[in-house]
C-alpha positions, 0 to 999 in steps of 0.5 A: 768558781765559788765568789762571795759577794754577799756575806750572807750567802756563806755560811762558812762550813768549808764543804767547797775547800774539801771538795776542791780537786786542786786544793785552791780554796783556803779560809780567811777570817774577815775583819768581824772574826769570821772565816770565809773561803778565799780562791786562787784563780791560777789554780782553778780549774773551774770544775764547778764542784765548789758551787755543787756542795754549797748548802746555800746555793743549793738548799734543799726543801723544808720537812718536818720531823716525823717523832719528837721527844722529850728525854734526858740521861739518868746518869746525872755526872754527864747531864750536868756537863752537858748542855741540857739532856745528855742525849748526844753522849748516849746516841754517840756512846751507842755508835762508839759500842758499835765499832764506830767512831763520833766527830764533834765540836772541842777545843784545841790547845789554843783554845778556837773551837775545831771539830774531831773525832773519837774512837772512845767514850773517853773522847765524848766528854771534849765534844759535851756543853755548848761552844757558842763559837763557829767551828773550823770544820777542817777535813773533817767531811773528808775524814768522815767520808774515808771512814765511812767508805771503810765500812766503819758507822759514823756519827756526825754533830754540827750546826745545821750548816755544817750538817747540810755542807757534809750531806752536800760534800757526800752527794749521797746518803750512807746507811752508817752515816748518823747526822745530829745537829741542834735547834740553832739560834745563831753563830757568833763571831770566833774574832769576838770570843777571842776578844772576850776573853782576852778581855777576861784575861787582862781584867783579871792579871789588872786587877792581880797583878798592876805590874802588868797593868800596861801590858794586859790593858783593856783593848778595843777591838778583835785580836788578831792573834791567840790570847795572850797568857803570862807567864805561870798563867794557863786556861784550865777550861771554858764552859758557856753552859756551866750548871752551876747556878742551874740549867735554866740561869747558865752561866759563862766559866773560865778556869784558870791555872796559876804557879804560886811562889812556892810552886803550887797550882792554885785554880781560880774560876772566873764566872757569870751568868747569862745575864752578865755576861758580856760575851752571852749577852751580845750573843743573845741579842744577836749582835755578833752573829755570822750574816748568814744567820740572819738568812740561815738556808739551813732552817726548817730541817732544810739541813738533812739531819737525822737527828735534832737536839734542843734544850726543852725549856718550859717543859710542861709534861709530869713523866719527866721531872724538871729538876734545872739540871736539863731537859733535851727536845729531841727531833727525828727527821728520819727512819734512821734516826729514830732506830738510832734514837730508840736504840738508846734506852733514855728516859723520854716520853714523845711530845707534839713538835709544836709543843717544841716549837713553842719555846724553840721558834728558831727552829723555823725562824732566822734571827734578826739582827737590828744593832749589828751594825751599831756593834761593829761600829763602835770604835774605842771602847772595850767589848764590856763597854760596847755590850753594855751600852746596848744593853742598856736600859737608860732612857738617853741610851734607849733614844740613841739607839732608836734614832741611829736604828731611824737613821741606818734602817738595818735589821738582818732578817 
């Protein structure tokens, strides 16, 4: 029976509630807004399957990829809404043209990210850009496995957790089964992007609105329900990785949905950049990341993937022109995945994994964590407030937080 009594050793990709025979096994969020698996001890009957397809007990060796690329999409509509390269949506188109089908990460009507498939090109644009969110996986191993014992060709895109839960939940590699993750810096916590933008939301209806001014208040702490909306207000759409200001200087864009008086829609577009904004700056310095991420057991290529993408930043070749519209590093861990790769058409050139490793140390590297704690810590302030305070260049608050570092001796590694 799965028992979680360090948090470190969950990374959340759900592998033991799809593999559970007796579906005693559900996911709860704790109180730092992440999702972990929960067992009703009446139903179990201690088959043990649980324990087998959990990536963490069961981690597999590290490799190294046997080909690396630099590559980029030539159409430029879909680079720019991609997170660097375009890559994915050409390797998924290909299996789509195939007769296959794609599972990736989107956003449902209530606005948590969630992963699905698709059967059409249509389909790839929800699955296109970052979502620095973790995921609830759902059935989808299960889906991906009826499809694939079907005959159908699958491709499957996720963090590295999620790649080796899938492969764990398999127990077997399929010839029709593509696996593509990314170089991972981290997972932050759904509860405190739901905290953002509730935040973003409430900012914005305040300084609007002061009629609403009580009742979209600043909040000081992880909702435990959906964002709250008033009426006539709608989110159009979220990006983490809007190009806007360029590739390499992102910025964060919530779009919004108004009815006017005379019952127009009016979009507003709230936008900062990385280096603005709350939710990527505390992502960035790892204070909201899930604990496992600070131990990731799925490092190294440990994750089984055929595939992995990576923003190339600091690209130094001259075959390839950086533009600041992006540039995919591309990994091959498989014979597979390097047919699959070739098979695209792309503009890339091949590259020394070093020269990726350069400027994507977390691909060998978990992130360390020193202020987690601090963060959840603090009581009574708004997400901005917290963000900002650790943030914070100022002499005082640079020794604060050095002594209560002194102090706690705490840093995730």
């Amino acid at each position: 029976m799965i028992t979680i009594s360090d948090k470190h050793n969950c990374c959340g990709c759900s592998a033991c509630q799809q593999a559970c025979p007796k579906q005693c096994i559900s996911m709860h969020e704790d109180e730092e807004g992440f999702l972990y698996p929960r067992v009703d001890e009446t139903l179990c009957i201690d088959c043990g399957l649980c324990e087998k397809v959990c990536p963490v007990i069961n981690q597999e060796e590290r490799r190294t990829p046997i080909s690396c690329y630099a590559a980029v999409n030539s159409n430029m509509v879909i680079r720019k809404e991609s997170s660097s390269g375009g890559v994915f949506t050409m390797l998924a188109e290909n299996v789509i043209d195939d007769g296959g089908l794609v599972f990736g990460a989107a956003w449902d009507e209530r606005w948590r990210v969630v992963h699905k498939y698709t059967e059409t090109k249509e389909g790839l644009a929800a699955f296109r850009g970052s979502k620095y969110v973790q995921s609830v996986i759902g059935d989808t191993y299960k889906q991906a496995e009826h499809f694939l014992k079907a005959g159908r060709k699958v491709l499957f895109s996720g963090t590295p957790c999620q790649i080796a839960g899938l492969c764990k939940f398999l127990k077997k590699d399929y010839d029709n089964l593509i696996t593509v993750d990314f170089i991972c810096h981290g997972v932050p916590s759904p509860g405190v992007f739901r905290w953002n933008l509730q935040e973003e939301i409430n900012n914005y209806v305040g300084h609007k609105d002061g009629n609403n001014a009580d009742m979209f208040s600043p909040i000081h702490s992880i909702p435990k329900e959906d964002v709250l909306l008033p009426d006539g207000l709608r989110i159009e759409d979220i990006s983490f990785r809007d190009k806007r200001e360029g590739w390499k200087k992102f910025s964060f864009t919530l779009t919004l949905t108004e009815a006017s008086a005379d019952g127009k829609q009016n979009s507003v577009s709230l936008s900062r950049t990385l280096h603005e904004h709350p939710f990527l700056k505390g992502f960035l310095n790892n204070y909201y990341l899930r604990p496992s991420c600070h131990k990731c057991p799925s490092k190294q290529f440990k994750s089984g993937s055929d595939i992995t993408l990576a923003d190339y930043w600091g690209y130094r070749g001259d075959i390839i022109k950086d533009d600041d519209t992006g540039i995919s590093a591309i990994l091959v861990s498989s014979e597979k995945g390097l047919s699959a790769f070739l098979l695209i058409g792309c503009t890339c050139v091949e590259v020394p994994y070093n020269d990726i490793l350069r400027v994507n140390g977390a691909a060998e590297r978990s992130a360390t964590a020193p202020y987690r704690a601090y963060f959840y810590q603090q009581k009574g302030k708004s997400l901005e407030q917290i963000v900002k305070k650790l943030t914070s260049t100022k002499i005082s608050d640079k020794i604060i937080r050095k002594i209560w570092l002194m102090i706690h001796d705490k840093c995730y590694n």
